[in-house]
C-alpha positions in Angstrom: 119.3 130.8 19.2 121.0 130.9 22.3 119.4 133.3 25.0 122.0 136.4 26.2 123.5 136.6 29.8 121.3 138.7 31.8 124.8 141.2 31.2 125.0 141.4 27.7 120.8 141.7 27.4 121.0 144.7 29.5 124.3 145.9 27.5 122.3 145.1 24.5 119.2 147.3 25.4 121.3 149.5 26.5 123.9 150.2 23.8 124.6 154.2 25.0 126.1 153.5 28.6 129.6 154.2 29.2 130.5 153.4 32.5 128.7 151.8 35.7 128.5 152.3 39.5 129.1 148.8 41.2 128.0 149.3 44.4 128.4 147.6 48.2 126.3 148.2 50.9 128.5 149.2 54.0 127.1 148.4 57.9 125.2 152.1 57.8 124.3 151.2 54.5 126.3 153.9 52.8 127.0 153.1 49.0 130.9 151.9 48.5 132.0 150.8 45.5 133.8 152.0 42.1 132.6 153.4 38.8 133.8 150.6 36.3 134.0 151.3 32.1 131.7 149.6 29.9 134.3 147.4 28.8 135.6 146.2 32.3 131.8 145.7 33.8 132.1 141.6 32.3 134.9 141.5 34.8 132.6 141.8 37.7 130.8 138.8 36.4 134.1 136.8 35.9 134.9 136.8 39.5 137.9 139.9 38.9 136.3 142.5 40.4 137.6 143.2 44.0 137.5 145.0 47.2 139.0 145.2 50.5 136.6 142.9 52.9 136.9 145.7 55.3 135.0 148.0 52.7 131.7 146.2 54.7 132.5 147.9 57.9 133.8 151.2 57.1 132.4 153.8 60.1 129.7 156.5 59.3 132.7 158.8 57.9 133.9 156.4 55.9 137.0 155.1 57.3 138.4 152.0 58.6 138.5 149.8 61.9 142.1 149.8 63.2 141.2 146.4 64.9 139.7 144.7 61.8 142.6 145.9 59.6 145.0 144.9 62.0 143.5 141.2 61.8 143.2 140.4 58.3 145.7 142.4 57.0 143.2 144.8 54.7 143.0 141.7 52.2 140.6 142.0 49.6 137.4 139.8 48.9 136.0 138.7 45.8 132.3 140.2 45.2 129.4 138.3 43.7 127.5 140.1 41.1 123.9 140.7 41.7 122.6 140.8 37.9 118.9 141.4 38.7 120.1 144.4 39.8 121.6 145.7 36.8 119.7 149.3 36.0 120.0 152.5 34.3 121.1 155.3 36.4 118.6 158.3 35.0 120.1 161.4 37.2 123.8 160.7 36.3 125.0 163.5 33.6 126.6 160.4 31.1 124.9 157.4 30.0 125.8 155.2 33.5 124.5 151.4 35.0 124.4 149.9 38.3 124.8 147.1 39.7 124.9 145.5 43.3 127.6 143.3 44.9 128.2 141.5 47.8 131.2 140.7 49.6 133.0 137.2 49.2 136.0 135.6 51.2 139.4 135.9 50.4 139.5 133.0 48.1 136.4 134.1 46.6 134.4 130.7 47.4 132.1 132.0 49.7 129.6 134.7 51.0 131.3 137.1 53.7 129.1 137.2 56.8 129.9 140.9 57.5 127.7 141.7 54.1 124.5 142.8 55.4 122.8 141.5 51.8 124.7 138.2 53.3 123.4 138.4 56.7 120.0 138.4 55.0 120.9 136.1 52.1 122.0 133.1 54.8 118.6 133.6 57.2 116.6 133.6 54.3 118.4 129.8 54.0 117.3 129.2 57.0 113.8 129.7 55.9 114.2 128.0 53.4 114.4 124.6 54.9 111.2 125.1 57.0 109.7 125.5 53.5 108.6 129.0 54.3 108.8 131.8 52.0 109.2 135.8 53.0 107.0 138.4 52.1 108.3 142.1 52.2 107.1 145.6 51.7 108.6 148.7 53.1 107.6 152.1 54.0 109.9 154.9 54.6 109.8 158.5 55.7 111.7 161.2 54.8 112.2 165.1 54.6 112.9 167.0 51.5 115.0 170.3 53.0 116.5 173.4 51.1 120.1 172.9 49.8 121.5 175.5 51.9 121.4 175.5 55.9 120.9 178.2 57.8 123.5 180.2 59.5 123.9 177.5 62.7 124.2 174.8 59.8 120.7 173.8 60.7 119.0 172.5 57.7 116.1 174.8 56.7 112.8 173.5 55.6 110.9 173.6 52.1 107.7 174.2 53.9 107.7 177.0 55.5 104.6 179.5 57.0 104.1 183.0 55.5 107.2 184.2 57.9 109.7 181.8 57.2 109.3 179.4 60.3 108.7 176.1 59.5 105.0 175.1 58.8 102.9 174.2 61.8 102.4 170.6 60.0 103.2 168.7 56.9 99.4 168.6 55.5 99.3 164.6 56.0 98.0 163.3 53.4 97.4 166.8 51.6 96.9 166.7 47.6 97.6 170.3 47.4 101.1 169.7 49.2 101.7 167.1 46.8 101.1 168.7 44.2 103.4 172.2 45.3 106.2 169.5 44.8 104.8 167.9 41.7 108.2 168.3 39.5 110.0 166.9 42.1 108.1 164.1 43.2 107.4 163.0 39.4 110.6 162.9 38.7 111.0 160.6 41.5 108.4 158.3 40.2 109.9 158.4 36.4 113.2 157.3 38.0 111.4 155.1 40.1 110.1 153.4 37.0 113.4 153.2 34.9 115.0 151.4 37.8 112.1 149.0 37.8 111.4 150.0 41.7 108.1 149.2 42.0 106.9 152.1 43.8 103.0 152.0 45.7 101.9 155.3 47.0 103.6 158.7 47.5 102.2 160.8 50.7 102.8 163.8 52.4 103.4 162.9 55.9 102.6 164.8 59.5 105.8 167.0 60.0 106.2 169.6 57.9 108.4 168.8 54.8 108.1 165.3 55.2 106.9 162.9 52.7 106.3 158.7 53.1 107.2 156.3 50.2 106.1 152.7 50.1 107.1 150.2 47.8 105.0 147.3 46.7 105.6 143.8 48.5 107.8 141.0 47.0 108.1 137.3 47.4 112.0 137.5 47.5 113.0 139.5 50.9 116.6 140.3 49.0 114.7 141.9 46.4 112.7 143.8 48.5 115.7 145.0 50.0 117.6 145.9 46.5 114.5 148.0 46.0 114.5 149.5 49.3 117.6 150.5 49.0 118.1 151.6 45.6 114.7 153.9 46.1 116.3 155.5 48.5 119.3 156.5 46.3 117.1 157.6 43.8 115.5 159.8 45.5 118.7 161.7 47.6 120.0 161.9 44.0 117.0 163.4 41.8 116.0 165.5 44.8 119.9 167.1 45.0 119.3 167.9 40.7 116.1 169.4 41.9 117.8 171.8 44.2 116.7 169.6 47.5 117.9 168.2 50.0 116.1 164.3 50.5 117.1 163.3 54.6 116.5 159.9 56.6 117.7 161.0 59.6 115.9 159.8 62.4 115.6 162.9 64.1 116.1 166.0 62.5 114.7 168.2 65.0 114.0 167.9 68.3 110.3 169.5 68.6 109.3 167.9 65.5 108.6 163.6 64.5 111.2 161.9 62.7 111.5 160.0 60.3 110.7 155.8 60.6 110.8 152.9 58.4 108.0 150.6 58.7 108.6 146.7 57.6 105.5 144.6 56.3 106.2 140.9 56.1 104.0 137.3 56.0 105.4 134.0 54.9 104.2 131.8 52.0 104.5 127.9 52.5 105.4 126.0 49.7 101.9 126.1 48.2 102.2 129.8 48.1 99.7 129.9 51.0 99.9 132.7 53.6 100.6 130.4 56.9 99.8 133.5 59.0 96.5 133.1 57.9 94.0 130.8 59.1 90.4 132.3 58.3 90.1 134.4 61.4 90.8 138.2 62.1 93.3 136.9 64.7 95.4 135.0 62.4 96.9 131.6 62.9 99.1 130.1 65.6 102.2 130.7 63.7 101.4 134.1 63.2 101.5 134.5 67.4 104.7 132.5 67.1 105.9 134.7 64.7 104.7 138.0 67.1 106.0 136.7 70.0 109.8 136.1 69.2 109.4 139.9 67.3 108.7 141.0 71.1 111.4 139.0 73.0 114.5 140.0 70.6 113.2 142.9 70.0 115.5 145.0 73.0 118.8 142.4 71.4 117.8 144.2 67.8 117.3 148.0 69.0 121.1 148.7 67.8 120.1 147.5 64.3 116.6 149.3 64.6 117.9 152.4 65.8 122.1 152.7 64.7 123.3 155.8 65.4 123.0 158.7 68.0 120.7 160.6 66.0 118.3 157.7 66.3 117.4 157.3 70.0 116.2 161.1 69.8 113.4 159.7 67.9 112.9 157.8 70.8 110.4 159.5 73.1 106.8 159.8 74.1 104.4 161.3 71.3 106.3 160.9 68.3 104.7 157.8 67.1 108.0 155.8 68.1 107.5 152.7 69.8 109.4 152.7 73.3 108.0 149.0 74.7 107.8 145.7 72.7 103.7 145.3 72.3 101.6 144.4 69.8 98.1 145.5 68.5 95.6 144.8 65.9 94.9 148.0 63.9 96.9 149.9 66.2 99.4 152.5 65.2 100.8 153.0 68.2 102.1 149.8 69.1 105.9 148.5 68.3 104.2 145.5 66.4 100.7 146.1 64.3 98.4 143.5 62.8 96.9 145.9 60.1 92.9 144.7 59.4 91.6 144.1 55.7 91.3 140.9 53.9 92.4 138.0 56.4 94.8 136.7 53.0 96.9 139.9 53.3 97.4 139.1 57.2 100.9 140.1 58.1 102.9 141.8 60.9 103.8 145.2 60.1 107.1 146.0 62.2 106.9 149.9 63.5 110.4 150.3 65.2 113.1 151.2 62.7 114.5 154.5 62.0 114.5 155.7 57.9 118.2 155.8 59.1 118.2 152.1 59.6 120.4 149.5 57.1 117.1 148.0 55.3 119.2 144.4 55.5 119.8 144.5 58.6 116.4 145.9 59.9 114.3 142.8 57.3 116.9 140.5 59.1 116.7 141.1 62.9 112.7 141.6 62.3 112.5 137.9 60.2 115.1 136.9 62.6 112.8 137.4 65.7 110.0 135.9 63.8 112.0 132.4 63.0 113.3 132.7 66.9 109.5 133.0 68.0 108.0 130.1 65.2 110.9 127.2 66.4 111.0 128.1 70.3 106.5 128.2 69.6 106.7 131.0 72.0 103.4 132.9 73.0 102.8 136.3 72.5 100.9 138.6 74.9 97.6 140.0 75.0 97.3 142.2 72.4 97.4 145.8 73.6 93.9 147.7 72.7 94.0 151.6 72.6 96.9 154.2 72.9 100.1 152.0 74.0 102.0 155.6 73.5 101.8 155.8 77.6 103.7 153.1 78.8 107.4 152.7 80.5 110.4 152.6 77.9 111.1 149.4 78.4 113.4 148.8 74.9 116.6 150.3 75.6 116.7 153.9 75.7 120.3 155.1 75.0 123.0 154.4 72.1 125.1 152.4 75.0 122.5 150.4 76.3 121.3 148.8 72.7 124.7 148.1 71.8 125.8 146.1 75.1 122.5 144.1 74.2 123.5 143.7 70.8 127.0 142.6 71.7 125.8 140.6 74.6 122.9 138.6 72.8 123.3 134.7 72.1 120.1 135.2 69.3 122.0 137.8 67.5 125.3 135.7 67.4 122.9 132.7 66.3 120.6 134.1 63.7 122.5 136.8 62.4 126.1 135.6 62.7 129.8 136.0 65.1 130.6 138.1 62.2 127.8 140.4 62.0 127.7 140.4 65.9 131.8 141.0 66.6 132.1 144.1 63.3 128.7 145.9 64.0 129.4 146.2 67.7 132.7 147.7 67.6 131.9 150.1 64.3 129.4 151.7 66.7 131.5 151.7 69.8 134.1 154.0 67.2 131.2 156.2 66.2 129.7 156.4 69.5 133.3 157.3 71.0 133.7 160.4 68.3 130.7 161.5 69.3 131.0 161.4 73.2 134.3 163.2 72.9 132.9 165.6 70.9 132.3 169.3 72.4 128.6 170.6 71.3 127.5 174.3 70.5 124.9 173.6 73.6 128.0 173.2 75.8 129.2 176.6 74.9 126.3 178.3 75.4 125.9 176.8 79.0 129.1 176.8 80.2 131.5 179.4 78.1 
């Protein structure tokens, strides 16, 4: 008997489901994309389904780039079908699938190097050849708020002290918090599980109303990403049909910590072994390697790490975001951490990103740094020991500033592409232009 597509498996199991979500990860890594029948979803997989290339590099708001239309004309590009992707979509009111794309050229024959799933797809290539193999695990932050704001459009918190201020803290780690939010958070998990995301652990965090959700690690960075990704959908979604508002903004508040995305990652040779590990509690040469090109790009990458206005508010002393590339065994309050434990596990757990961050982009720049480091055989530092919280700001500080480095850099252009490089830099000039042309409620109370 001849075994079924991985389609018509998943149509099989699935014999209820009317229509599907077919979904494109933009620059911010906003969901584009259409809802597709049942009966047109085999299209996708037959090289019919198309968008306009541009869809990739749509601004925060969701509209286009004058410039990039201008040049190709708004054609369309032919996307790939992502099968392994292929899920049920438990908070939709009908029977609904998903399934992720990526964007192709105009003829279809090739991978678009403005995708950010491309970006990722052609350095893991690169990889490839040195016979080295990814490992990645994420952990994310985020805030579960009320679904209406308060009367300054503020949004209002869902913990809260006896008077209605927000709480003093968020109970880190607190099993009793947990559990205040157990409906919610098990629903979560149950749609977690029916969208085969393999979620670890599930933590209250240190601000008030914030929670951290890490995923377990995989041996395919793409996938890792998928699930990064889709996790976070699930849990804006089922949080909204609780009543909730789920947020990855950076910064929500200014006298409160934000919200980051920590990235795990070793690499496997071909023998499955973990090369950053070489018997010792300070890992193997590679592994410096690997640290020290992390910490030389690392100012070339902040525009990927930290993409939007909001994000450089999380940038500043005491809110356990790192403002100088360092690096640390077991220590939390460096840009790059060595975590302890068994010396087969060794890995480099990446501390910079926003939650607001495009999950390709951030695996990318971070594996990026680490290939830049392993074939230049730089050398990393001394490894800062105690509070590295005190120290000069020596990534860039301000929107501007990581964007002319971004724009600027010969290792961005290199390892992540002209494409990537040319589309990324002038979607944030736009955004940043709205917003420094915009007129803020602050200014009319100083100077009305």
């Amino acid at each position: 008997m001849a075994m079924l597509s991985p389609l018509d498996q998943f149509l099989q199991d699935n014999p209820d489901i009317e229509i599907f979500e077919v979904i494109l990860h933009d620059l911010n890594a906003v969901h584009r994309g259409k809802w597709l029948p049942r009966e047109q979803i085999a299209k996708v997989f037959e090289g019919g389904y198309k968008m306009p290339q541009n869809t990739c590099s749509l601004d925060i708001w969701g509209r286009d780039l004058e410039e990039l239309v201008a040049d190709s004309g708004d054609a369309d590009g032919v996307c790939k079908p992502h099968p392994e992707t292929l899920a049920r979509v438990p908070w939709a009111d009908r029977p609904t699938g998903q399934l992720i794309v990526s964007m192709g050229s105009f003829n279809g024959e090739s991978h678009y190097g403005g995708d950010p799933r491309v970006v990722l797809e052609n350095l893991l290539a690169r990889f490839k050849a040195l016979g080295l193999t990814p490992v990645v695990a994420s952990e994310m932050e985020f805030h579960l708020f009320e679904l209406d704001r308060d009367q300054f459009g503020k949004p209002q918190h869902s913990q809260s002290a006896l008077d209605g201020s927000p709480a003093l803290g968020g109970q880190t780690y607190g099993l009793e918090a947990m559990r205040r939010t157990a409906p919610l958070m098990d629903a979560i998990s149950e749609a977690a599980r029916i969208q085969n995301l393999p979620v670890d652990t599930l933590i209250t965090e240190f601000g008030p109303s914030q929670f951290e959700i890490n995923l377990y690690h995989q041996d395919c960075a793409l996938r890792a990403c998928d699930q990064g990704s889709m996790l976070k959908r699930a849990i804006r979604n089922v949080s909204h049909n609780h009543g909730k508002v789920a947020s990855f903004m950076a910064k929500p508040f200014a006298e409160q910590v934000g919200n980051g995305m920590h990235i795990h990652f070793s690499l496997l040779d071909d023998q499955g072994n973990n090369v950053f590990d070489n018997g010792t509690e300070q890992g193997s040469e590679l592994l410096n390697h690997a640290v020290a090109g992390c910490l030389e790009t690392m100012a070339d990458c902040m525009a990927i790490f930290a993409p939007n206005i909001n994000s450089f508010r999380r940038m500043v002393p005491g809110c356990y975001a790192p403002l100088a590339p360092n690096w640390g065994y077991e220590n939390r309050t460096t840009a790059i951490r060595i975590p302890g434990g068994d010396n087969s596990a060794m890995r480099i757990e990446h501390r910079v990103a926003g939650a607001d961050a495009n999950v390709y982009l951030t695996v990318a720049a971070m594996l990026a740094g680490a290939l830049y480091g392993i074939e230049n055989k730089l050398k990393a530092p001394e490894a800062v020991e105690g509070d590295a919280g005190d120290v000069e700001a020596t990534l860039p500080h301000f929107w501007n500033d990581a964007i002319k480095a971004f724009e600027k850099s010969d290792f961005i252009r290199e390892y992540l592409g002209a494409e990537l490089q040319s589309t990324y830099a002038l979607c944030k000039r736009k955004e940043k232009q709205e917003f420094d042309s915009a007129v803020t409620m602050m200014e009319y109370d100083a100077y009305l």
